[in-house]
SEVO-736399 format. One record per residue (C-alpha): x, z, y; residue in three letters. Coordinates in steps of 0.5 Angstrom, whole numbers, plus 2048, in hexadecimal, padded with zeros to 3 digits. Each point is the difference from the previous one (the first is absolute). Layout:
XZYALA...
END
This chain:
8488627C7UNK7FC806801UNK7F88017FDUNK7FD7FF806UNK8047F9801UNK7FD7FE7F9UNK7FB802802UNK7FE7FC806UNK8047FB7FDUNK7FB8007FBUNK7FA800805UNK8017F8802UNK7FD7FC7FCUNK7FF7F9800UNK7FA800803UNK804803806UNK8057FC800UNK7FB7FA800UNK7FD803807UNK807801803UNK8027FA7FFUNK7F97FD803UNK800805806UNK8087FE801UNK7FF7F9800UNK8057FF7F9UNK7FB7FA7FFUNK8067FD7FBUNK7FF8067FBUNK7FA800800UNK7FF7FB7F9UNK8058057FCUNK7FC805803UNK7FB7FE7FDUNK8017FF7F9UNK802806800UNK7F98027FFUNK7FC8007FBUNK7F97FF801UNK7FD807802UNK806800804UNK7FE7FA803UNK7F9803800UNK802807804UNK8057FB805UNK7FA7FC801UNK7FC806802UNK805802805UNK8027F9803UNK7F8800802UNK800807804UNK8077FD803UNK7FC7FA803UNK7FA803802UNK805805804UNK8047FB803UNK7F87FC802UNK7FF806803UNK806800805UNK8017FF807UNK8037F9803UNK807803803UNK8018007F8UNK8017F97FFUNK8077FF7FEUNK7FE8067FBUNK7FA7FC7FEUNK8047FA7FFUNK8068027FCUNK7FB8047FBUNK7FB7FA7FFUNK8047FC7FBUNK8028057FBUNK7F9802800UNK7FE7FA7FEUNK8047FE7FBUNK8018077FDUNK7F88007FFUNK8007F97FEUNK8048037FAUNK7FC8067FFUNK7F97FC7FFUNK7FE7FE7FAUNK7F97FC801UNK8017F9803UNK7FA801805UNK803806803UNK8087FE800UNK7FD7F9804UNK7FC805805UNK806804801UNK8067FA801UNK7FB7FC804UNK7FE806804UNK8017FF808UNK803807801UNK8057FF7FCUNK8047FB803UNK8047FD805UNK7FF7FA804UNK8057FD7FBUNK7FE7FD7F9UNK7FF8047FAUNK8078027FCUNK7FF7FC7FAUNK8078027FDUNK7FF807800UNK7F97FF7FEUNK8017FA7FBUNK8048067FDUNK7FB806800UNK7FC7FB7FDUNK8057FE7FAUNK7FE8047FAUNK7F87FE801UNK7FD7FC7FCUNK7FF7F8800UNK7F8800801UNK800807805UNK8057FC805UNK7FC7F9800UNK7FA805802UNK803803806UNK8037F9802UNK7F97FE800UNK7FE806803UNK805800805UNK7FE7F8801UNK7F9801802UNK801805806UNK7FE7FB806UNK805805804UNK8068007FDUNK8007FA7FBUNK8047FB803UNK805805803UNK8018037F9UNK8017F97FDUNK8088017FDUNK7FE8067FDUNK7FA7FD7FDUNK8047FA7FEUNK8048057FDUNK7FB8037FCUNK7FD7FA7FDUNK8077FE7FDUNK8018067FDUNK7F98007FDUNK7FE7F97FEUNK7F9801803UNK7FC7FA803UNK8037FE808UNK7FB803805UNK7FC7FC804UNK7FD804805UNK8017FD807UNK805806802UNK8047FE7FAUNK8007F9802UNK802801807UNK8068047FEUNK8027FC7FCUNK7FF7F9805UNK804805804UNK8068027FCUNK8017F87FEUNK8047FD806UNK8057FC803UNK8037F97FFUNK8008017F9UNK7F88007FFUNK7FF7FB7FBUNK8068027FCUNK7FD808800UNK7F97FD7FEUNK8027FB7FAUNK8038077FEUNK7FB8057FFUNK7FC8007FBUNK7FA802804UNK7FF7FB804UNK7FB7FC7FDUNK7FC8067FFUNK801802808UNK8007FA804UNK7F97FE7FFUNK7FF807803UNK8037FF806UNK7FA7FC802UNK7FB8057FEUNK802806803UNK7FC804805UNK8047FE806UNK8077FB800UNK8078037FFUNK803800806UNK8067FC7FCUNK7FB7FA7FFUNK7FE800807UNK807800803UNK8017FA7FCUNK7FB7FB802UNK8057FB804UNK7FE7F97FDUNK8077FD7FFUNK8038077FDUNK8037FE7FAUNK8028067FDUNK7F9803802UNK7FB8037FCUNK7FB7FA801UNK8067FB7FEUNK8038057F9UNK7F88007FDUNK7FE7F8801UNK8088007FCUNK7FE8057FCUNK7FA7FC7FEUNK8047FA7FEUNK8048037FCUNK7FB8037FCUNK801808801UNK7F9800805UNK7FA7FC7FDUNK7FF7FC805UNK7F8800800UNK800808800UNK8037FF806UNK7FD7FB803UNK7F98037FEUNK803807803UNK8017FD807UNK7FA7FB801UNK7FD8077FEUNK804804806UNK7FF7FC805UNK7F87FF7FEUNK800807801UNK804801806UNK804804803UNK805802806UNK8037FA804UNK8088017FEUNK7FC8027F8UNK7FC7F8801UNK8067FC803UNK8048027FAUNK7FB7FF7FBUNK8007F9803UNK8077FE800UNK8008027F8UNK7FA7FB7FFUNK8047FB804UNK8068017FDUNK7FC7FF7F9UNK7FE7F9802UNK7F98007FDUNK7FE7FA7FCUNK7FB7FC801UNK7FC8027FBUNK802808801UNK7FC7FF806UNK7FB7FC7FEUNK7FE8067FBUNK800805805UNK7FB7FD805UNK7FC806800UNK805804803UNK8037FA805UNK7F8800802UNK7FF808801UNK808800804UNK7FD7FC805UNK7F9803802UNK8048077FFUNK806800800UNK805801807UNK8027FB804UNK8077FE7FCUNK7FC8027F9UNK7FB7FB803UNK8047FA802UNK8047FF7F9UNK7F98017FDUNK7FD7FA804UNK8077FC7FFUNK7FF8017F9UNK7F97FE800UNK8017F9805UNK8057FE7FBUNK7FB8007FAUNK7FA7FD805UNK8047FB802UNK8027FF7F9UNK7F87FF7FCUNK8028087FDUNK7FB804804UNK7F97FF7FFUNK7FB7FF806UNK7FC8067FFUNK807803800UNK8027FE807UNK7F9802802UNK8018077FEUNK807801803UNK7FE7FC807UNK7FA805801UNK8048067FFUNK8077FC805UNK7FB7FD805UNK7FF807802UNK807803800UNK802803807UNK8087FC7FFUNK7FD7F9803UNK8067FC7FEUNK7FD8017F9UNK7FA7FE802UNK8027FA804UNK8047FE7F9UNK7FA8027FDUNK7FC7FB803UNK8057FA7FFUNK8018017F9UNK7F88007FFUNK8017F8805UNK8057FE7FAUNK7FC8017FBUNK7F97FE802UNK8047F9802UNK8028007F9UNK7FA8017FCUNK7FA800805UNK7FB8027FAUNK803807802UNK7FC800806UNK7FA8037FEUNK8048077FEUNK806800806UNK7FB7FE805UNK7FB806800UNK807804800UNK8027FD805UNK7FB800805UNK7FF8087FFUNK807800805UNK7FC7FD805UNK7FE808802UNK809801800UNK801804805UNK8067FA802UNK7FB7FB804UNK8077FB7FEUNK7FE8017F8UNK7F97FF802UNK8027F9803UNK8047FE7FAUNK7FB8037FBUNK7FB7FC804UNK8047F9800UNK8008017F8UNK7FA8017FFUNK7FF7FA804UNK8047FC7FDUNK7FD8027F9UNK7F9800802UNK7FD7FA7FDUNK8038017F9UNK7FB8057FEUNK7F8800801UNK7F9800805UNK8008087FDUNK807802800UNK8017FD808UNK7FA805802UNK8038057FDUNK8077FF803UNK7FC800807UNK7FE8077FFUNK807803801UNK8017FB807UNK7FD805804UNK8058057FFUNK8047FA804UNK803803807UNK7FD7FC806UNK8067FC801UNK7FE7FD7F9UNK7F97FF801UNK8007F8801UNK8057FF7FCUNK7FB8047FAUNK7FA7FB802UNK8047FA801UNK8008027F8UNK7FA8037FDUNK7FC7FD806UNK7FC803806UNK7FB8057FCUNK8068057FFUNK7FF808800UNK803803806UNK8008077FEUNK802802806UNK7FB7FD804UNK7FB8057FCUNK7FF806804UNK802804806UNK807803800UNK8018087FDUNK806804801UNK8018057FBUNK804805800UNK8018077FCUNK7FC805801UNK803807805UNK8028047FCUNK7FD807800UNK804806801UNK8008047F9UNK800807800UNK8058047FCUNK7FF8047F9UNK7FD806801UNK8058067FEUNK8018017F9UNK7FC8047FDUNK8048027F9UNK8078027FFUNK7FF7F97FBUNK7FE7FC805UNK806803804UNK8057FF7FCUNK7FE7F97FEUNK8017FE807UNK807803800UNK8037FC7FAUNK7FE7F9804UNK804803806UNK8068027FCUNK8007F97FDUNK7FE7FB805UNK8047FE807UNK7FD805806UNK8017FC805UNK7FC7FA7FFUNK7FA7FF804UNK7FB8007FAUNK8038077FEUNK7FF804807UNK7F9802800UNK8028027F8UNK806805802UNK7FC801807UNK7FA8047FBUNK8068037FBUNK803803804UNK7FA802803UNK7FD8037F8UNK8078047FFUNK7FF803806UNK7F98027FEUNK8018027F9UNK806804802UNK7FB805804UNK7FD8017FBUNK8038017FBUNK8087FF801UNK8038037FAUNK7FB7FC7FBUNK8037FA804UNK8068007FFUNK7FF8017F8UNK7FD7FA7FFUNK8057FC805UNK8068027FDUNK7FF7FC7FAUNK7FF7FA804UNK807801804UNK8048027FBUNK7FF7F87FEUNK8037FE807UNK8077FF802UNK801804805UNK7FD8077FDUNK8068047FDUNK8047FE808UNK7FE806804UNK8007FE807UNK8047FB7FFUNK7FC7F9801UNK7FC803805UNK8007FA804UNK7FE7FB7FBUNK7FB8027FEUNK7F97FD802UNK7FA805802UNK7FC8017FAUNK8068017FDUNK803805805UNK7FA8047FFUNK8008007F9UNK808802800UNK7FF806805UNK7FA8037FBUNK8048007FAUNK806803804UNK8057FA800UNK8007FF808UNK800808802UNK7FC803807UNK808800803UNK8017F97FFUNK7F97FE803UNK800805805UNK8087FD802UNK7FE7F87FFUNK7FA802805UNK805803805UNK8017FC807UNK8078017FFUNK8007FC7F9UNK7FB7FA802UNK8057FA801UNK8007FB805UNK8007FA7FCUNK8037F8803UNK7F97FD7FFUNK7F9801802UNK7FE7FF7F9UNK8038057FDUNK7FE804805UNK7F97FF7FFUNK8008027F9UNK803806802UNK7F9802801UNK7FC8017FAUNK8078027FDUNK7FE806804UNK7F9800800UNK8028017F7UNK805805802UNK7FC804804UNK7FA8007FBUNK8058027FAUNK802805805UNK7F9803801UNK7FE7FF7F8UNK8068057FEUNK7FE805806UNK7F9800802UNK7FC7FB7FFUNK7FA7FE803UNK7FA7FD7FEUNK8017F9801UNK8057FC804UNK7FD7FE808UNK8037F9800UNK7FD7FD7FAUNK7FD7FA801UNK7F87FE800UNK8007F8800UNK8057FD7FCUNK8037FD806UNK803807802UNK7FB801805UNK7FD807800UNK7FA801802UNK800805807UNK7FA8067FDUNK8038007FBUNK806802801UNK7FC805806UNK7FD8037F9UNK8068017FCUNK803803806UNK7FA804800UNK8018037FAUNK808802802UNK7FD803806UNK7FB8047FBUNK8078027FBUNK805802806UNK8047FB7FEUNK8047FB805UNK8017F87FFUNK8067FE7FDUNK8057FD806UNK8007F87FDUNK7F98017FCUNK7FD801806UNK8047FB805UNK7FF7FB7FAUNK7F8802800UNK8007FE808UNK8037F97FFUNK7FB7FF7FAUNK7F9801805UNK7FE7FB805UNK801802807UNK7FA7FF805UNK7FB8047FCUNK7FC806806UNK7FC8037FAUNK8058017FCUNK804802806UNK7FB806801UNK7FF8037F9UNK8078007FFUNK801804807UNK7FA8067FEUNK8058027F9UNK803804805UNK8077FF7FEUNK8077FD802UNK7FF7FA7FBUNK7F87FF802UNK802800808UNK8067FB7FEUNK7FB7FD7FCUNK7FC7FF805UNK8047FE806UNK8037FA7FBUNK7F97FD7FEUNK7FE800807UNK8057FC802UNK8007F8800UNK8077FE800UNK8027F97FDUNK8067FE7FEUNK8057FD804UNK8007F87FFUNK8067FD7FDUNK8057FD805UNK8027F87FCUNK8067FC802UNK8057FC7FBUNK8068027FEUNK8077FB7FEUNK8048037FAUNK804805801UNK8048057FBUNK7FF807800UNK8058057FEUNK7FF8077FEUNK8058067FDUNK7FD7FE7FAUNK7FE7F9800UNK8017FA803UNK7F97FB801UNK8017F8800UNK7F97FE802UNK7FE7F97FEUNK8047FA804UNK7F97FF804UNK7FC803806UNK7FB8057FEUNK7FA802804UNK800808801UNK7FB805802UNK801807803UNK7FC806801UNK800804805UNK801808802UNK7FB8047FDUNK801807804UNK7FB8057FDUNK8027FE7F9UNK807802801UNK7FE806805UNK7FA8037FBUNK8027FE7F9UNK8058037FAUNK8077FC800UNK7FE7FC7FBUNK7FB7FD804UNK8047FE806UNK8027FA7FDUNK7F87FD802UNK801801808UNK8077FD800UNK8007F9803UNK8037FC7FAUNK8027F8800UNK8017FC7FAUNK8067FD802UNK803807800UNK8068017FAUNK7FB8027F9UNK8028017F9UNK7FA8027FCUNK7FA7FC803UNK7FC8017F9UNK801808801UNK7FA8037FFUNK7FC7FA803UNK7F98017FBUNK7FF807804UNK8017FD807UNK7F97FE800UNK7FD8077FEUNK805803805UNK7FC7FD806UNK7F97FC7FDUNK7FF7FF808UNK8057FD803UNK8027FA7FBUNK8047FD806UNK8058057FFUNK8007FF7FAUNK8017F87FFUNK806802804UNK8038047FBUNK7FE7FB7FBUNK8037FA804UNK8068017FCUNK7FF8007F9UNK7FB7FA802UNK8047FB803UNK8068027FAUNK7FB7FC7FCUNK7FF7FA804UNK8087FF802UNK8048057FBUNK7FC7FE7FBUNK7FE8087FDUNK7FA8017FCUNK7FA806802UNK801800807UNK7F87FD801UNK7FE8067FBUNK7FD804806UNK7FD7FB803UNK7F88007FDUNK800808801UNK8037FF808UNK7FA7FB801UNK7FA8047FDUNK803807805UNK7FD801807UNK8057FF806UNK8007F9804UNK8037F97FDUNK8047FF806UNK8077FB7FFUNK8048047FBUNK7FB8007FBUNK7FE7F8802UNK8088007FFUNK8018037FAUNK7FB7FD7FDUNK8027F9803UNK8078017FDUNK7FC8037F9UNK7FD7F8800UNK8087FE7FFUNK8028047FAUNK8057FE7FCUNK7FC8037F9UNK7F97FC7FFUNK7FE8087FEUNK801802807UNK7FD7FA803UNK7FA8017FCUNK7FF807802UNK8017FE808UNK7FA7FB7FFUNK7FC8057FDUNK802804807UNK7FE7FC804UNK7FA7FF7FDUNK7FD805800UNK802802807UNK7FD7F9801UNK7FA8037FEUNK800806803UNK8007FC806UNK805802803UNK8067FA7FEUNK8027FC808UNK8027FA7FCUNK8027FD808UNK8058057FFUNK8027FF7F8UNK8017FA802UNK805800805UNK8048067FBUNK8007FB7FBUNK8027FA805UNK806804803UNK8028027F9UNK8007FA7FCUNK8057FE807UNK805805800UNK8007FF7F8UNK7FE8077FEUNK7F97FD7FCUNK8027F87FCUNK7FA7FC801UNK8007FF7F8UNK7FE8077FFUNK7FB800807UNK7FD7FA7FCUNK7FE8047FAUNK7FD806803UNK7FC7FC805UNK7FD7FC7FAUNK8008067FCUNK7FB803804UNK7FC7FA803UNK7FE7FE7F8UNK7FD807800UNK7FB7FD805UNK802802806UNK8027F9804UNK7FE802806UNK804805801UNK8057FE7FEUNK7FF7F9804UNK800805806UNK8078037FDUNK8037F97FFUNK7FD7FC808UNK803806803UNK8077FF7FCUNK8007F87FFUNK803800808UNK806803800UNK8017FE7F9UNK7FF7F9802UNK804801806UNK8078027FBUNK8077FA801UNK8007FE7FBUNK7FA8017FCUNK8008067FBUNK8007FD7F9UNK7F98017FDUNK7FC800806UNK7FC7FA7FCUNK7FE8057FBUNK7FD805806UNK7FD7F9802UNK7FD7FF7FAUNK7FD807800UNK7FE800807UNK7FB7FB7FEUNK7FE8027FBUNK7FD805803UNK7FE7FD807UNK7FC7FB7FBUNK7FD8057FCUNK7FD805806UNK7FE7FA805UNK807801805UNK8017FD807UNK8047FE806UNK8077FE800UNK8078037FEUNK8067FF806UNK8047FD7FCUNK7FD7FC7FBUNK8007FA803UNK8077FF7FFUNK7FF8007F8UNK7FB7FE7FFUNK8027F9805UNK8057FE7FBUNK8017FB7FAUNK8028027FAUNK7FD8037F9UNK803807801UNK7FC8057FEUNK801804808UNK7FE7F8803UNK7FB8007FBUNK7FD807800UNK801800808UNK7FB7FA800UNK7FB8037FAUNK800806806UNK7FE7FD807UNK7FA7FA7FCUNK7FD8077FEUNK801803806UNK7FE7FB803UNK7FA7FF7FCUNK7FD806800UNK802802808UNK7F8801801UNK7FF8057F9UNK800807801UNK8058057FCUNK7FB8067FDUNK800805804UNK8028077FEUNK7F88017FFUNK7FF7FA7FBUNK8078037FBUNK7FF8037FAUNK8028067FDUNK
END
């Protein structure tokens, strides 16, 4: 061998050998590797394992496979290297450092050998309470509290990594085993949110399941039985998830609580039924019949409770409520005096059976208590319905209140929102870069946002004329934090326009990429309307990003005045005004969107548009002066059919549907850029769509004066709320009724549609539409009306569903408009063979509302009902609506000048 040979070989050292191994993916070495090193080795090695992974965060997303293979040896070589537990726990819980599989314990545990008791058992704690990753590292967590003889952890990772790693048919045998199971198991049921292993296994009858194991854990001692019964009676007291509450409740079924168990918790039973979810709230109730019925439940108790049930929404609870308070009155009339007055609070129920019954008790009871508490009990007889009215004089006698008869009907109805205008421009970098950090960390495309985005994006544009190098040193912290900062040009398409701007200023997206995705040739032509749609503020950002790094202007044209999206027209003659003064040239989608944001029809503006002496003013001109309405929507009801496409096939759903189309708009596809060809083509909601929720909080803002055409595009992601069960199609609605344009039949369809949602959230927003465009007086409740008939008859919109909406905003007091709703609805409803099931809840809130607002006249169909014998709640709810038809056919519904706002 020669000098130079010794030499080189000489040049190797451990630590070079270490960092081969680690870049070769030689992860078995890696533990003699390590001890090898003394610890300035370890400390010099460290210091280079940390340049290697800020090198390979640094590297582009075609290294991927490069990236994997140097991960785990990173890991486990820098864990060995490290001596402070803190940073050796940051270091193997560290997301960059690992791949989708669990941690190499093996390797690790063997790193980690050497070290001292108390070190590994910080660590393991350390490890144990990173909400992140604790669960998934569980094995080598369990592995370090072996190895150390630290206290088990208790956080809630720990304990679902543990729940998940004890599995299959030996559950009990595993539990009776480990040594931590009396510590872990009382856990289970104080973590944040359930295992998933607990949920999965909540079948009542399941012998070897979790709820079955821990009431024999309990029996034979190895779980304190009143723990675990305290920890469960607490977890459902507190609530939670539907699957998380049904496993809580078989465990407690499972345990077979003991009469005196139970009595010592009527506290809880009691606070499980004014509060509780249905389910939870039904065994409450159980527990406390049984304990009324048996003399253990006092009668200030049973009060307290019925106050709270005797107003809960489920009715069986009510009605099984109301027979309980029967039973025990029967046995101990002297409780009369405290469970009458509760009982006759249910005489404002919005259920005119529970009245009745309520009624009949306080009735029946009634002379068991005093001359002082009767008149007290006849003061809640006035929320009585009408159809109790003789029924409640026959019991109190004929000086009963009626505080219906009080006074002259009055609508109310939300005040009309006004329009609000956007923030002015930001006038500090500060204010600037604050907006950014919420757009870079908030969903762009909800309807909420658009106006936020609509002023960035406006903000980045102007900050970058006046000082763009300034700029981008204070946004370049900021993106260096996003995912898509070290992928030049490759996520282009992804990003959403905030972040489009950002990337391309700090140089992530470059002026070639922008100009290429802005080329005609690179725009796609997507399989449906709605992915189509969104390629317009895609372009709109683009084409901004492109002016911020190239010459931008001093503002944007298009940037809303009104929070609706509308632009005012002078104020869009001014700023054009200003680029006339600068020789600068609109920017093609900026301006077409600018255009689309005015109110057509305005001759003043038309003419100071056409003194600016340019070709954007003339055009400019030309558009204001125009009065071109949308085209109607054409209607018609589709049956169900399946669509196919190369890349997807659509089953729509097995009912008929009502669709709407669009008609041909030629000036849109004539005179505007390609993005904005999709708004004058006619689309049919019937046609193949694979993302209806694209975009759909922007669609608005795309076009503030034509709300038809976009209750067409919306009429998709509505009507999957109502037969597809989805969730947030209704989200645009409140923003599409505060927009200008008609209310024509697509919007009346999407909202007669929303009414039907799936989601309570959504109807709740649906209500809230409708109310306000009822305000705005613009609501064709004739129309909304036959929508929802016709609806509830092809099947897209359940009655159950309708009859929740319906109540919802008549009890905000707007009865006589919803009576106009119902009277234009109940026909065609009336007329379905057989009847839909429900109908006599729509009854029920039909009258309501004609009682309270003084309706009259006569429903076509209603005699057919309301004509038969029976105790059903449609044959008794039919005749409750026709008596107060009938008595009141002479009363006037308020006018719209007697509403309220």
């Amino acid at each position: 061998m020669t000098l130079t040979d010794t030499e080189s070989v000489a040049a190797v050292t451990p630590v070079d050998e270490l960092m081969t191994a680690v870049r070769e993916g030689h992860h078995e070495t890696l533990p003699g590797l390590l001890k090898a090193l003394d610890a300035a080795g370890r400390k010099a090695a460290l210091a280079r394992l940390k340049e290697l992974r800020a090198e390979m965060r640094g590297w582009e997303w075609d290294r991927w496979q490069e990236r994997t293979r140097l991960q785990r040896g990173l890991l486990v070589a820098g864990a060995g290297c490290h001596t402070g537990a803190a940073a050796a726990a940051a270091w193997i819980g560290a997301r960059d450092l690992r791949r989708w599989d669990t941690l190499p314990t093996d390797l690790l545990t063997d790193v980690l050998a050497d070290r001292d008791p108390v070190w590994l058992g910080d660590v393991a704690h350390r490890l144990a309470g990173r909400t992140s990753t604790a669960a998934q590292d569980y094995a080598f967590i369990r592995r370090l509290v072996e190895f150390s003889g630290c206290a088990v952890p208790t956080t809630d990772g720990y304990v679902h990594g543990w729940a998940g790693a004890i599995r299959g048919t030996g559950l009990l045998k595993c539990l009776r085993a480990d040594a931590h199971t009396p510590v872990l198991v009382p856990r289970l049921f104080e973590t944040a949110e359930l295992a998933d292993q607990l949920a999965w296994s909540a079948t009542p009858d399941q012998a070897d399941g979790w709820p079955a194991v821990l009431a024999a854990l309990c029996e034979e001692g190895l779980v304190e039985r009143s723990l675990l019964v305290d920890a469960v009676v607490s977890r459902l007291l507190r609530g939670g998830k539907p699957g998380d509450l049904k496993f809580f409740l078989v465990v407690l079924r499972r345990l077979a609580l003991t009469a005196a168990e139970e009595r010592d918790r009527t506290a809880d039973w009691i606070g499980m039924a004014a509060d509780g979810p249905s389910t939870v709230a039904g065994h409450a109730q159980a527990v406390l019949a049984r304990l009324a019925e048996s003399g253990e439940l006092p009668a200030r108790a049973l009060a307290d409770m019925s106050a709270s049930v005797l107003f809960r929404t489920e009715k069986k609870l009510v009605r099984a409520q109301l027979v309980l308070l029967g039973k025990v009155l029967r046995r101990d009339r002297a409780s009369a005096a405290e469970l009458l007055p509760v009982i006759a609070e249910a005489f404002g129920h919005e259920d005119t059976v529970v009245q009745e019954r309520a009624l009949k008790l306080v009735g029946t009871f009634l002379p068991a208590v005093g001359d002082e508490l009767r008149a007290e009990l006849a003061g809640p007889a006035a929320l009585l319905s009408p159809v109790h009215r003789e029924a409640a004089v026959a019991v109190f006698g004929a000086g009963t209140a009626d505080a219906r008869d009080d006074g002259a009907y009055e609508e109310l109805l939300p005040p009309v929102p006004e329009r609000t205008r956007l923030a002015p421009p930001a006038a500090t970098r500060a204010e600037l870069l604050e907006a950014v950090v919420v757009s870079l960390r908030s969903r762009q495309d909800d309807a909420s946002d658009v106006t936020h985005v609509e002023r960035t994006l406006d903000d980045l544009v102007r900050h970058a004329h006046q000082d763009r190098e300034g700029l981008v040193r204070e946004l370049r912290p900021l993106a260096e934090n996003e995912w898509w900062y070290p992928y030049r040009d490759h996520h282009v398409d992804n990003l959403p326009p905030v972040a489009t701007v950002v990337a391309a200023l700090v140089g992530t997206i470059r002026r070639k990429a922008l100009e290429k995705e802005l080329s005609p040739q690179r725009m796609p032509a997507p399989d449906c309307v709605h992915t189509a749609l969104a390629l317009i503020p895609t372009a709109r950002a683009r084409e901004a990003a492109l002016l911020a790094v190239t010459t931008p202007p001093p503002f944007l044209l298009a940037t809303p005045t009104w929070h609706t999206g509308a632009l005012d027209a002078q104020e869009l003659v001014d700023r054009l005004t200003v680029y006339r003064d600068l020789g600068l040239e609109p920017a093609p989608a900026d301006f077409a969107q600018a255009l689309l944001r005015v109110r057509r029809g305005q001759p003043e503006a038309a003419a100071a548009a056409g003194l600016l002496g340019t070709p954007a003013g003339e055009r400019l001109a030309s558009w204001l002066a125009a009065e071109e309405p949308a085209p109607p929507a054409l209607r018609r009801v589709d049956e169900p059919v399946e669509r196919t496409s190369p890349r997807w096939t659509w089953h729509y759903p097995g009912v008929p549907r009502i669709v709407m189309e669009t008609k041909k708009r030629l000036v849109l596809q004539r005179d505007f850029p390609l993005p904005f060809h999709v708004l004058g083509r006619p689309h049919s909601t019937s046609a193949y769509c694979s993302h209806w929720w694209t975009g759909d909080g922007q669609w608005t803002a795309i076009l503030p004066h034509d709300r038809e055409s976009v209750a067409v595009w919306l009429l998709n992601a509505v009507t999957a709320c109502a037969d597809l069960d989805d969730r947030g199609g209704t989200r645009s609605l409140p923003l599409l009724v505060e927009s200008d344009g008609e209310a024509g039949p697509a919007l009346h369809l999407a909202l007669a549609t929303a009414l039907g949602a799936r989601h309570a959230e959504d109807r709740l927003v649906a209500v809230d539409a409708l109310l306000v465009l009822a305000a705005r007086g613009e609501l064709d409740t004739a129309r909304l009306g036959g929508d929802l008939a016709e609806l509830v008859g092809l099947g897209t919109v359940k009655v159950n569903r309708l009859v929740d909406s319906v109540r919802t905003a008549a009890a905000t007091g707007a009865y006589a408009t919803m009576w106009s709703v119902l009277a234009a609805a109940l026909p065609g409803i009336l007329a379905g063979d057989p009847a839909p099931r429900g109908l006599g809840e729509v009854l029920a809130v039909a009258a309501d509302c004609a009682e309270r607002c003084g309706a009259g006249g006569a429903i076509p169909g209603l005699d057919g009902p309301a004509g038969r014998s029976g105790g059903s709640q449609l044959v008794v709810q039919a005749k409750r609506l026709r008596t107060a038809l009938a008595r009141d056919a002479e009363q006037p519904v308020s006018e719209p000048s007697q509403i309220s706002h």
